[in-house]
N, C-alpha and C positions, 0 to 999 in steps of 0.2 A: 487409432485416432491420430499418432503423430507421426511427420516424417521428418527425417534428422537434415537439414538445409546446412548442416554449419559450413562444409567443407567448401560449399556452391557457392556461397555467400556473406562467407566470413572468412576472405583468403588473407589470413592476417596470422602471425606467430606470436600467437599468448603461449608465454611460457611463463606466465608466473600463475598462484592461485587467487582467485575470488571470491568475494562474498555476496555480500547485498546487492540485489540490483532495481535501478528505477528508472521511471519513464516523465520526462518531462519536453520545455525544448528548449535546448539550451541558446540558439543562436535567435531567437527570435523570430526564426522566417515561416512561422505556420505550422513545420512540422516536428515531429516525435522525435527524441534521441534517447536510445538505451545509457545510464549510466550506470558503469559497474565497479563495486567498491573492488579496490586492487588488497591484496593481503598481502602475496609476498612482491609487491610491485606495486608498479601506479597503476591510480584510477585509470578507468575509462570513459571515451565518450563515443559511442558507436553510431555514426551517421550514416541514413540510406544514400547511394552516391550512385546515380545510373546503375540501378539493381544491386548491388552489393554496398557492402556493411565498413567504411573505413573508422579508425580511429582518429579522432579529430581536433584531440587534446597531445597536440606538438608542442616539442620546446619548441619557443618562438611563436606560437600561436596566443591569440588572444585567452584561450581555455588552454593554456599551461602551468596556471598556478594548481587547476583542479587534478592533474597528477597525484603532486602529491606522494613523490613514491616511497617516503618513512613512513607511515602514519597506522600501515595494519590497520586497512579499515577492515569495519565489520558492517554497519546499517550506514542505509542511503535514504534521503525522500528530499522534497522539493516541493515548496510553495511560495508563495507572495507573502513576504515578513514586513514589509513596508507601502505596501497599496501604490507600486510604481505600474502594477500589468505583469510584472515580470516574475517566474520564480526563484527564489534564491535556495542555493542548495546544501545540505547539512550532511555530514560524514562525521560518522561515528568512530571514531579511530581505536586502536587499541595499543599502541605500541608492544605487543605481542603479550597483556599482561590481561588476565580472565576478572580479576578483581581487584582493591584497595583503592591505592590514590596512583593516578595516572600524572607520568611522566611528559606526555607529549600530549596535545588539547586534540581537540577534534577540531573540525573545521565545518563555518558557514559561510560559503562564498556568495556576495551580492556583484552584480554588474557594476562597475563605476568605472568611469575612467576609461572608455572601451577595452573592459579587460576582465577578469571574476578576480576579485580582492576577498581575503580572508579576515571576518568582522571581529574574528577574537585576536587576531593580530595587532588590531588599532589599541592604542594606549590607554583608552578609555572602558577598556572590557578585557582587560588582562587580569581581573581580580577574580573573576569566574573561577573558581575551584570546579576540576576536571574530575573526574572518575572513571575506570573503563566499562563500557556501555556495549548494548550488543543491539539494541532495537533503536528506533527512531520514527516517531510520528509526527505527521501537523494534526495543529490543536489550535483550531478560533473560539476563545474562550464565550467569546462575547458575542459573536456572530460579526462583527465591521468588518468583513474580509479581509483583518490581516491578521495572518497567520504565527502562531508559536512555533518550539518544536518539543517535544516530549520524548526523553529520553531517559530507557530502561539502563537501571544500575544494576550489577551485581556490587551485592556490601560485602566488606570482609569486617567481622568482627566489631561492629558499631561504626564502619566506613564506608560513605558512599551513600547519598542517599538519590532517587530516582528526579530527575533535571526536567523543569519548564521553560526553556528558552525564550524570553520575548524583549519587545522594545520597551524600553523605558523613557516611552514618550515624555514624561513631566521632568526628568532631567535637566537642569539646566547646561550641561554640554549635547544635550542629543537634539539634533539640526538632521534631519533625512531629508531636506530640499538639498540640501548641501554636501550628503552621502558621510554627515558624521552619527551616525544609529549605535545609541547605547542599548547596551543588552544589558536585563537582569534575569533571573532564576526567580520566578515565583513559586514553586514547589510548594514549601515551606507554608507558606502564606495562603494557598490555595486550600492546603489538604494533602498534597499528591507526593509530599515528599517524602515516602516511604522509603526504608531499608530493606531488600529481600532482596535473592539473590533473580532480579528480573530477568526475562528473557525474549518473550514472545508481546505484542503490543497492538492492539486495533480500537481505533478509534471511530464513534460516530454514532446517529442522533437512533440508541439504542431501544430506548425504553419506549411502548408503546407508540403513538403518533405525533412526538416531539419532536421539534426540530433542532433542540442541544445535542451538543455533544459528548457522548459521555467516554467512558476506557474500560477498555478490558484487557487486563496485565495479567499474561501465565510465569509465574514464578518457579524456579527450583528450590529445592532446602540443601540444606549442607549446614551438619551437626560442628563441623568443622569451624568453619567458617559463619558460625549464626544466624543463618538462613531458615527460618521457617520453612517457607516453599508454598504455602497457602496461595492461591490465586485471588485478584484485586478485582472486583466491578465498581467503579466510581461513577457515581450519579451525579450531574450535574446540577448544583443547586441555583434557586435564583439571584444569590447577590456574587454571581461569580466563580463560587466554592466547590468541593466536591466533595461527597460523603462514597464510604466505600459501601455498598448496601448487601454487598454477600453475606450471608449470615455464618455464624461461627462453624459450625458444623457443615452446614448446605452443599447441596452439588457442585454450586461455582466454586469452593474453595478448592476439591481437589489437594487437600492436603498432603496427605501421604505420594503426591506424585511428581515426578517433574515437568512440569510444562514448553513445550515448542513454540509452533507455529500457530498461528491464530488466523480465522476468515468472520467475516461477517458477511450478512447475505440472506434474502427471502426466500429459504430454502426449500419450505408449503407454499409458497404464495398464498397468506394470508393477509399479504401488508407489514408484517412486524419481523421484524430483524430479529435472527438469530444468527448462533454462535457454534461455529465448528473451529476445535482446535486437538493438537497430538501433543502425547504424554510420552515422550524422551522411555523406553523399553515398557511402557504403563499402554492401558485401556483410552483412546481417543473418542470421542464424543463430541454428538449432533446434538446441541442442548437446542431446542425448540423453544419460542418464547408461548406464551398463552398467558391472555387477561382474561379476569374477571369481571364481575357486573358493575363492577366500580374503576375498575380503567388498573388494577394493583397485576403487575408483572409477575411472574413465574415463569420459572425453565428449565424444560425436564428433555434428560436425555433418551434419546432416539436412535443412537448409533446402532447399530446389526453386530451378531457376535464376529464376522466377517470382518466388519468396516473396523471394530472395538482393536481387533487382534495386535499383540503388542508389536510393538516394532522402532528399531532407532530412527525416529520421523524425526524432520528436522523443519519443513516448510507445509503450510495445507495453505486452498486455495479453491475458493468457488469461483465459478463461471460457467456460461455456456459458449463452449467451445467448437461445436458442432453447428452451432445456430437454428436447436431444433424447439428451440422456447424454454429445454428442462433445464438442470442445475446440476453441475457436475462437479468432484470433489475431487480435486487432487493433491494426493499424500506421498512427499518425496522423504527418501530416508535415508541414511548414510551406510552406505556399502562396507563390508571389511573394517568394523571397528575396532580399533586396540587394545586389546586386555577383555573385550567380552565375548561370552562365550553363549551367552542366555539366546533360548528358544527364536527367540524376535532376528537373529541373524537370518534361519533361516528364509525369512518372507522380506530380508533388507531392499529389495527392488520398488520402483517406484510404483504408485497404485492408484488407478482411477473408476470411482462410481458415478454412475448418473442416478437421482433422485425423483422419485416417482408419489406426488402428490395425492390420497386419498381423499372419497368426501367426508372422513371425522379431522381431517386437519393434520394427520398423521404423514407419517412417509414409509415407501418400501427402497429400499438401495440395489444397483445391478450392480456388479463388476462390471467393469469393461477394458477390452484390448486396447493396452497405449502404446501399440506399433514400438517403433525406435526409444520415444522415452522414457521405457520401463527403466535402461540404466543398470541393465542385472550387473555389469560388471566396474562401473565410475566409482570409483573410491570420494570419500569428499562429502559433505552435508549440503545439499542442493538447494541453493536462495533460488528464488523464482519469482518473475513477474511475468504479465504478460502485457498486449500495446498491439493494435493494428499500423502499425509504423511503415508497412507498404501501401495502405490505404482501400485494401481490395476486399472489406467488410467483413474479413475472417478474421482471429485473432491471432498471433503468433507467442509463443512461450519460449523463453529463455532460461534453462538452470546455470549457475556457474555452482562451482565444486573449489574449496579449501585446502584440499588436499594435493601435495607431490605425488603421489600415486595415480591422477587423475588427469596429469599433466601427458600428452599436449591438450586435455580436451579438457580444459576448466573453463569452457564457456561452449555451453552448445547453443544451439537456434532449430526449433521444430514448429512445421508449418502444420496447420489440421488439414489432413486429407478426407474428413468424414463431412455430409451436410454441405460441398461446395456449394450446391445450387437451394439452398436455403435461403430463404426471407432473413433479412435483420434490417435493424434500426441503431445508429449512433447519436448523443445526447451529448451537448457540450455546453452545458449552463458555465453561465460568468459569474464572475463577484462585479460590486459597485466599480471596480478598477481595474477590469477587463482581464486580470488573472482566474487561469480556470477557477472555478467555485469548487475547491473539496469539500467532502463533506455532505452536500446538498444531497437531498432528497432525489428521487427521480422514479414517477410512479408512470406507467405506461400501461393504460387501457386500452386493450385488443376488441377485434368487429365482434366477436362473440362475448363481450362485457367482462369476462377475463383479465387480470391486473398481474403486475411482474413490476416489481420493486426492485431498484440496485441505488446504491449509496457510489458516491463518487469518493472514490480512493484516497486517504490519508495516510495510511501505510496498514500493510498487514502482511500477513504471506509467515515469513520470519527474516526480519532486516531486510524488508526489503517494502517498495512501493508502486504501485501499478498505474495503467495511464489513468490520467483524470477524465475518465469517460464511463459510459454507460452505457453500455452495450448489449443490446436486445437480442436475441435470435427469435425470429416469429415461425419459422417451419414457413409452413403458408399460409400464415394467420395475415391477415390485414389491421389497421390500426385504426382508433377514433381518438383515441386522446393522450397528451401528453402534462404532466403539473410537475412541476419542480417545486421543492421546498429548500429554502436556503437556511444557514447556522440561525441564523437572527429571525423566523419563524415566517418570512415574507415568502406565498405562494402563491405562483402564476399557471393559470390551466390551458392549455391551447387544442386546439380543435384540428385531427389529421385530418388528408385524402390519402389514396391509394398513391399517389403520388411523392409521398414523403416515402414509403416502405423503401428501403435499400439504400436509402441517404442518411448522412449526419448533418443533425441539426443543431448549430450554433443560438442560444438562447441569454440575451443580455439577462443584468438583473432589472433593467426597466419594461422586459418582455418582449423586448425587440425579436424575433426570429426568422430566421435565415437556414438555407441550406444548401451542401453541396453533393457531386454525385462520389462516385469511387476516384475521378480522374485527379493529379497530381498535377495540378496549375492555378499557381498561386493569384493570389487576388484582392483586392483590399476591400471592406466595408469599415463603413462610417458607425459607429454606435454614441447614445448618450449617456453620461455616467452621471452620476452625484454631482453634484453642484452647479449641472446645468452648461459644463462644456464637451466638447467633443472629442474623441481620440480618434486616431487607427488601429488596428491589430489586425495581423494578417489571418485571414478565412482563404477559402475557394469557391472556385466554381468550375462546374463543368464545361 
């Protein structure tokens, strides 16, 4: 499936390790940049530059505060916190410490000042108690498209509980025309400020045909440490709130196990999001959603004794990567772990299934060969996103790796060499503020009445967050329809030709649509936002 690109086009000497990574853009000009949380070094900011991949976060440069090179980061994502268009970006630091109370803050850099300024620096949001954190999501509570962030704590010993980062708009010093934005921590106040030892984190409009957004938190225990280890589903309630609706005992809890990486994803195409995530040397599970005649949720696991087999996972991830319409699952795991010795070393390489839809609703799972990224021998727990960031309707995957052991290649880049000549479709819904819309919905009805659902990216993987896109493979399916649903439950349906197939399509939230081809030549459209004025944001065209 993969071919290893790194050395072709990533002529750059990282020699430090990495974590999280995510796809947003950072300079404003239309397209994609990989950012990579630095661990034993600074961040990054990986820009496409005439075919190759430079780093573009220099001292001296405007994106030199996002460096950063104390901070041990661990999770990365990136949304619109203030409804400017633009996203502001959130690094989960850890000053080299797994739990209690953290010494050094994390960091959320917003644009100001042509430069990325760090919001918990400002004097007015230094009271924020830190803790070290390993996941990091956006979370629009309310649907206004502007974004929170939610971040997983590990507690030590009744310390630390799990962080909702947002503006506290009714502050009397918080002025965001003016770039002074106070932050509070709603956790507490919401529901969501639990203590366990978090780890894994995916957010989005889960339950049946809603457009809230809900969480789903994979937890470790540690008897040590006070960690139960139980896994979180929080439902979204109507006045803002959030109930956890796992039941005590139930499958979601996964209690006796440690929890990873987390995906979300229409894994039957039935319509309803379900839940694939890995269990740290434990059983990994396809929990399938299924309602009743009354619209009440259930989720029952699906996983193959194959897919289940234990193994030190550390990132899972749906997509179609081939662009053949199916849904593929990739499970990276951490090579040569330290002090273990359990069964699960032997199968530690990286592992990919494609999913095969039945007509009871069911699925059957293939292996399949992943070329270069199997990883038999990268030491390190491989964060992963992926991003079409060349523009050529394939998707490209990125692991970086944590470990010295894994150095000089703690950042690989693998291109898909299967399904070149495949049918796809790209989906770029906006918020009121021209910031990608995470989150939203995105149902795409095929010539043969056939539906294929994907959720626009909030973060998942493990620490990490993928582009804000929706990305289709159709094999050689043709397309008739497109409906986005956004946070706040506003949905727009539009009508294909044959002539959309192979393009991405830009989708205001007043339903404006637009599209461009594969070609990389920027260009401006006009759209209209809320309140009835007008902006730019850069699109293309062919």
């Amino acid at each position: 499936m993969f071919r290893d690109k790194t050395a072709e086009l990533i002529p750059l000497d990282i020699t430090d390790e990495t974590n999280g990574v995510a796809v947003t853009d950072i300079d404003n000009d239309g397209h994609f940049e990989w950012i990579l949380a630095g661990y034993t070094g600074p961040n990054l900011i990986l820009k496409l530059v005439n075919g190759t991949y430079r780093n573009v976060a220099e001292v001296g440069s405007p994106y030199e505060n996002l460096r950063d090179p104390d901070g041990a980061a661990r999770g990365v994502c990136a949304c619109d916190l203030n409804g400017d268009g633009r996203e502001e970006i959130y690094f989960v630091n850890s000053n080299h410490r797994y739990s209690g109370i953290e010494s050094y803050t994390d960091r959320l850099f917003i644009w100001r000042d042509e430069k990325y300024i760090d919001l918990f620096q400002d004097p007015i949001n230094k009271h924020i108690p830190m803790y070290p954190g390993t996941a990091v999501a956006c979370l629009d509570r309310d649907g206004d498209g502007r974004y929170g962030f939610f971040v997983t704590t590990y507690s030590e010993v009744g310390r630390g509980r799990h962080r909702v980062i947002e503006m506290d708009s009714d502050h009397p010093d918080h002025d965001s025309g003016r770039g002074h934005i106070k932050l509070i921590d709603v956790a507490l106040s919401t529901g969501l400020g639990t203590m366990n030892g978090g780890q894994g984190v995916a957010i989005g409009p889960i339950f049946g045909d809603s457009s809230k957004l809900d969480i789903f938190i994979t937890n470790e225990g540690s008897t040590r440490l006070g960690n139960i280890g139980k896994n979180n589903l929080y439902q979204y309630l109507p006045n803002g709130t959030y109930l956890d609706v796992a039941t005590p005992e139930g499958k979601l809890r996964d209690t006796t196990e440690d929890g990873r990486g987390i995906s979300l994803g229409d894994i039957n195409n039935d319509g309803l999001i379900d839940v694939v995530y890995g269990n740290w040397f434990g059983p990994h599970r396809i929990l399938l959603q299924k309602t009743d005649s009354v619209g009440r949720s259930t989720f029952e696991n699906f996983a193959s004794q194959e897919f289940s087999r234990s193994s030190p996972v550390t990132s899972v991830l749906v997509e179609d990567f081939d662009n053949d319409g199916g849904v593929e699952i990739l499970l990276t795991n951490q090579y040569n772990v330290p002090g273990y010795s359990h069964e699960g070393m032997l199968i530690s390489s990286n592992r990919l299934f494609t999913t095969r839809p039945n007509h009871h609703g069911n699925i059957s799972l293939v292996s399949l060969d992943m070329g270069d990224a199997i990883e038999t021998m990268l030491s390190g727990s491989g964060k992963i996103s992926v991003g079409d960031i060349d523009e050529d309707g394939v998707l490209e995957l990125v692991i970086c790796h944590n470990s010295k052991h894994s150095l000089p290649h703690s950042v690989r880049l693998y291109h898909v060499i299967q399904g070149r000549n495949n049918n796809w479709l790209r989906v770029i819904p906006f918020t009121q503020y021209g910031a990608p819309a995470r989150g939203a919905k995105v149902t795409l009805t095929l010539s043969d009445l056939s539906k294929i659902t994907k959720i626009i990216d909030l973060g998942s993987g493990f620490m990490s967050q993928m582009e804000p896109v929706a990305h289709f493979g159709l094999s050689a399916n043709l397309v008739e329809f497109v409906k986005v649903t956004w946070p706040d439950g506003r949905r727009i349906r539009r009508s294909l030709t044959d002539a959309d197939v192979n393009m991405t399509l830009f989708i205001t939230y007043n339903g404006v649509m637009t599209s461009k081809s594969t070609h990389r030549r920027l260009a401006e459209i006009t759209i209209e936002v809320n309140g009835g004025y007008i902006i730019l944001f850069p699109s293309y065209s062919a």
